[in-house]
N, C-alpha and C positions, 0 to 999 in steps of 0.2 A: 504493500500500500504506500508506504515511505516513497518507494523510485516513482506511481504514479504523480505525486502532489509533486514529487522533486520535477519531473521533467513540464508539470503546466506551469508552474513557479517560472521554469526559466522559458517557456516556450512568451509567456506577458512579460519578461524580463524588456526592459531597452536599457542597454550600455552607454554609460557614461566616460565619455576619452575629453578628459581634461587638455585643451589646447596651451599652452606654455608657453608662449610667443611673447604672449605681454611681460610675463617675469621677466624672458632674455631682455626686450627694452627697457625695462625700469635698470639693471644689472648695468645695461652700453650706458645708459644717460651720463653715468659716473667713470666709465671707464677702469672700472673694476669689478671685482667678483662678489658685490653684494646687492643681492640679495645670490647666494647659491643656486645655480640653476639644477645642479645634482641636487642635493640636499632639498631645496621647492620639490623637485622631482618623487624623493622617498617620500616626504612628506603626505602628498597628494594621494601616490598611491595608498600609503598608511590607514589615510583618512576614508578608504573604501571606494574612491574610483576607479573602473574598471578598465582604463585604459590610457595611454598620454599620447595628444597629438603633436605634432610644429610641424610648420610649414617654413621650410629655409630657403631664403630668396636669393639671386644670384648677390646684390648689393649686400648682404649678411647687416642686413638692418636691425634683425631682434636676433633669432636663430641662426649661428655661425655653421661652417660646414664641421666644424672641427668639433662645437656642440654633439654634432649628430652621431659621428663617431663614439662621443663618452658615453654620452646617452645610449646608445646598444649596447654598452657593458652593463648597466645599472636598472634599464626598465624591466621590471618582471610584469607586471602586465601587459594588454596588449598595446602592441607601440606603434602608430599610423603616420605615416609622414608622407606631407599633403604638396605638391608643386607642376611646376609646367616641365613638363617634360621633354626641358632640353637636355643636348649631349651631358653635361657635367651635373645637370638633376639623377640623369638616369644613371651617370657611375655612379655617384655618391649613394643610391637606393640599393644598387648590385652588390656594394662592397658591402654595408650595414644588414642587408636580407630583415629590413622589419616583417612586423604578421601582415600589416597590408599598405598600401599604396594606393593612395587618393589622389588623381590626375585632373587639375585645377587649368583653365586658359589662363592665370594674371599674365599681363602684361611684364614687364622688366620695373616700370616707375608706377604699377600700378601701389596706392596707397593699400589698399584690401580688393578681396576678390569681390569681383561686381556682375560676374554674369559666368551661366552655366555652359557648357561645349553646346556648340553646332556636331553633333555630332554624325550627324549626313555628312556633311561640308568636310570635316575630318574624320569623316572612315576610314581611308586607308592608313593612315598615318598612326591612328590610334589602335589600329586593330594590329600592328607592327610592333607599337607597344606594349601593348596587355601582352603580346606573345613572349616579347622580351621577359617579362613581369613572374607570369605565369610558367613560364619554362623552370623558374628557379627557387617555386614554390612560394610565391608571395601573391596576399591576393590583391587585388586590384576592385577599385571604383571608381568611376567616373564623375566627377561633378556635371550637377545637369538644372536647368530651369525644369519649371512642372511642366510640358511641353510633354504631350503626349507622342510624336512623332521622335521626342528626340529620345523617349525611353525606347522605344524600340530600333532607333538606331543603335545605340547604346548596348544592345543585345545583340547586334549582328558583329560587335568588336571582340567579342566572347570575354567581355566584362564580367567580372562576379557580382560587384555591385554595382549601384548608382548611389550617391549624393545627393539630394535632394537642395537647392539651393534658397533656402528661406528667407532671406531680407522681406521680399516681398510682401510672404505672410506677416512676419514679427516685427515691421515698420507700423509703429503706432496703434499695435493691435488692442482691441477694446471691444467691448459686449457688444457696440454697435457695426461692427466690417469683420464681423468672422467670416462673412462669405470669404475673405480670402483665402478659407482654406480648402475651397473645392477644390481646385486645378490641382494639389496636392491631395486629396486624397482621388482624384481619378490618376493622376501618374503612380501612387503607391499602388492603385489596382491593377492598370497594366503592371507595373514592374512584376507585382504577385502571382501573375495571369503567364510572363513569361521567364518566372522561376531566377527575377534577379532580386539578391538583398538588397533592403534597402536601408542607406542612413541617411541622415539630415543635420544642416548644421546651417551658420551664421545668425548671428544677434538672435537666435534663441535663449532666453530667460527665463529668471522664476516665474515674472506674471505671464507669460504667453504659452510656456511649454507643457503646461498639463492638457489646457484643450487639444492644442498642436500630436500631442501623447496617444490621448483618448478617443480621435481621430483618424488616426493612421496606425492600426493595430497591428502592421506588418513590420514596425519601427524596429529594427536592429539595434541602432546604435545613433549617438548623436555627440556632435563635436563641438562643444564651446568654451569657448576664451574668455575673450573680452568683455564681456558680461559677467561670467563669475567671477573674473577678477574686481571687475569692478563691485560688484557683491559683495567679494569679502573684505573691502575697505570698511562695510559699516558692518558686518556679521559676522565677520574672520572668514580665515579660509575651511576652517575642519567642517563649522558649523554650514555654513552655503553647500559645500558638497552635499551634506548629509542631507540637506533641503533638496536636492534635486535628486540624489538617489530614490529621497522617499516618494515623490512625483514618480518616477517613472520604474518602480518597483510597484 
């Protein structure tokens, strides 16, 4: 009876991958090693999150490349590392082998990621990469708008996951503009319908992401930063975790 209740626990489970980017820039500001980007790292994990993201840009404006290296020695949960993948993205992912690889369009000066792959438009190129990906036992997601054509492009790259790109819902969300979250919960159905995982992530938060939860019942996994950082300024950091754990537990 135990392993039934064990496997529907985790079948409602959604993962929580703490994104890390904002500590790396508070750390650069000062040009020195505090706040600890290992140490934030155990800590995090400690505090019951399920996973650590960064996204390291070619400029190493929060996330250095050299970070990403340590950080394989240290992450014991699951460790996802989010970028565009150009040539010195894709060695840096080869040599480190995290659990997966989130494939983002940003730009080189883009400030944050602002829109999900064409992924028609870059089929072949992407489907060349997940092969890369996937050859070497790492899984692979695509970031994507709620765009129902582009989940099924997405599916012809032999992606394991999609990304779900959320600004659009969690911009100013409130009891009056939930309909924002149709288009996302018909992309979570195709994605379900052709057997890709799904996660979701950007400026997702405490106030938005229960409905966002409770809506998309296929939710894997979801990646945020900059909000819980920003959270644990007035709540700390143990306490904010354990606030979203308990949402999406």
């Amino acid at each position: 009876m135990s392993n039934v209740v064990d496997l529907i626990f985790i079948f409602f489970m959604t993962k929580l991958s703490v994104n890390i980017n904002k500590i790396a820039t508070l750390r650069n500001a000062r040009g020195s090693n505090i706040p600890n980007l290992i140490n934030v790292t155990r800590d995090i994990e400690s505090f019951g999150a399920n996973g650590i993201t960064i996204h390291p840009r070619p400029d190493e404006r929060h996330i250095k490349y050299s970070d990403v290296y340590e950080l394989s020695k240290v992450v014991k949960s699951e460790f996802n590392i989010e970028g565009n993948p150009i040539p010195k993205f894709i060695e840096l992912v080869l040599a480190v082998k995290p659990d997966q690889v989130t494939l983002v369009p940003d730009s080189v000066d883009d400030i944050t990621s602002n829109s999900g792959w064409n992924t028609k438009k870059h089929l072949n190129p992407l489907k060349k990469t997940v092969n890369i990906f996937k050859s070497q036992g790492i899984r692979t997601s695509i970031f994507l708008d709620p765009i129902p054509q582009m989940v099924e492009y997405a599916k012809k790259t032999g992606t394991d996951r999609i990304e779900l790109y959320t600004e659009k819902y969690a911009k100013n969300f409130n009891e009056s503009n939930r309909d924002k979250i149709k288009p996302y919960v018909e992309a979570a159905k195709i994605a379900d319908e052709l057997n890709l995982g799904l996660n979701a992530g950007h400026d997702l938060n405490l106030s938005n992401i229960e409905y966002f939860k409770n809506n998309i019942p296929n939710l894997i996994e979801v990646s945020i930063g900059h909000a819980l950082i920003c959270e644990s300024l007035y709540n700390g950091l143990q306490k904010t975790i354990s606030c979203y754990l308990k949402i999406l537990n």
